[in-house]
C-alpha positions in Angstrom: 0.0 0.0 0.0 1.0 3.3 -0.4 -0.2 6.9 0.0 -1.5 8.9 -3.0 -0.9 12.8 -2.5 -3.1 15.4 -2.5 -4.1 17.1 -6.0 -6.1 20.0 -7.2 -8.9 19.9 -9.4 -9.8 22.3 -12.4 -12.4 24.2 -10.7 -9.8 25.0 -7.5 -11.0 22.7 -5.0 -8.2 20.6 -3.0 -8.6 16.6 -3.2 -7.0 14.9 0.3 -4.7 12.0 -0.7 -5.4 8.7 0.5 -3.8 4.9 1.0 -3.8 2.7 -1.7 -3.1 -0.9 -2.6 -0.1 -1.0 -5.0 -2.1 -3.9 -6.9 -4.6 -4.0 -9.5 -8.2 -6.1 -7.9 -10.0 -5.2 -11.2 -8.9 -8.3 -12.7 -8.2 -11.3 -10.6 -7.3 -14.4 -10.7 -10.0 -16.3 -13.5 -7.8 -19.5 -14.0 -9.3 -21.2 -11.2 -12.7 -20.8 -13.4 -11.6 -21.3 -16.8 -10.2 -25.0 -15.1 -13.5 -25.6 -13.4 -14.8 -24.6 -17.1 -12.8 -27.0 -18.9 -12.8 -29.9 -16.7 -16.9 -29.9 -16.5 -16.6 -30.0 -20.4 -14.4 -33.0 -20.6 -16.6 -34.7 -18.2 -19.6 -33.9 -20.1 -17.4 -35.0 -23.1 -16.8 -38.3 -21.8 -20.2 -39.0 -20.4 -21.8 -38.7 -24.3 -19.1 -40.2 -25.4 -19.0 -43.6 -23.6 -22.5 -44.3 -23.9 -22.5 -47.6 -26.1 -26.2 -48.0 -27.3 -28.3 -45.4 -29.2 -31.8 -44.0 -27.0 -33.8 -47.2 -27.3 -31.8 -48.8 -24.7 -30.8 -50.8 -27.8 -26.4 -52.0 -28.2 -25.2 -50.3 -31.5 -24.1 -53.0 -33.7 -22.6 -53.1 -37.1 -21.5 -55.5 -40.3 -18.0 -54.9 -39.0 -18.7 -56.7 -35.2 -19.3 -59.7 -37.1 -17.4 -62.5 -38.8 -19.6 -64.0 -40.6 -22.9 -63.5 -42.2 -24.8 -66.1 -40.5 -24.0 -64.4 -36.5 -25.0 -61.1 -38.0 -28.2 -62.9 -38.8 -28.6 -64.8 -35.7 -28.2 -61.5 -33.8 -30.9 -59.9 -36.4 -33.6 -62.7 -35.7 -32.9 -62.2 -32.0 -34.6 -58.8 -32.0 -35.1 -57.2 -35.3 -36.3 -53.8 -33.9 -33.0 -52.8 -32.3 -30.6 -54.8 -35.0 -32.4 -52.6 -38.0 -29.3 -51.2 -39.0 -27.7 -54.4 -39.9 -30.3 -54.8 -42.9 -29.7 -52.2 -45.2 -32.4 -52.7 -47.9 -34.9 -54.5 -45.4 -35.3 -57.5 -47.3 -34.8 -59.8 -43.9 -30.8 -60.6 -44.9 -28.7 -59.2 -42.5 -25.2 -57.9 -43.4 -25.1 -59.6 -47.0 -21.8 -58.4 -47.8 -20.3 -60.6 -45.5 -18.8 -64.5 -45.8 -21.3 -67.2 -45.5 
């Protein structure tokens, strides 16, 4: 702290000095914040992010989990509402494109 002298102002009148803090408390310290900030981001971010089955409740499943044509189709046939995706032209074959 320190002590700011007197001054005059333009109209004459005489302006008593006073003590003041020798540091700057306009801006403080916003890291603590900006962490808080980005940490409840990457949390959200991992949250969404690790969630393995779409909102149905349903396991997200593609041609590329499975070997072979015929365990895409058995996994079809077992429920054919949440397995949709695996037949693409929705002729009842699952994942032709794959090896009998």
């Amino acid at each position: 702290m320190g002590y700011r002298k007197g001054y005059y102002r333009k109209d004459g009148t005489y302006v008593n000095g006073h003590f003041i803090s020798s540091k700057r408390n306009s801006y403080k310290n916003n890291k603590g914040c900006a962490i808080i900030l980005l940490t409840m981001t990457s949390l959200l971010l991992a949250i969404s992010c690790s969630e393995s089955s779409d909102s149905s409740g349903c396991p997200t499943k593609t041609c590329s989990d499975f070997a072979t044509q015929a365990q895409a189709q058995t996994t079809y046939d077992s429920n054919r509402d949440c397995y949709k995706n695996l037949d693409a032209d929705n002729d009842g074959i699952a994942c032709e494109n794959l090896p009998n």
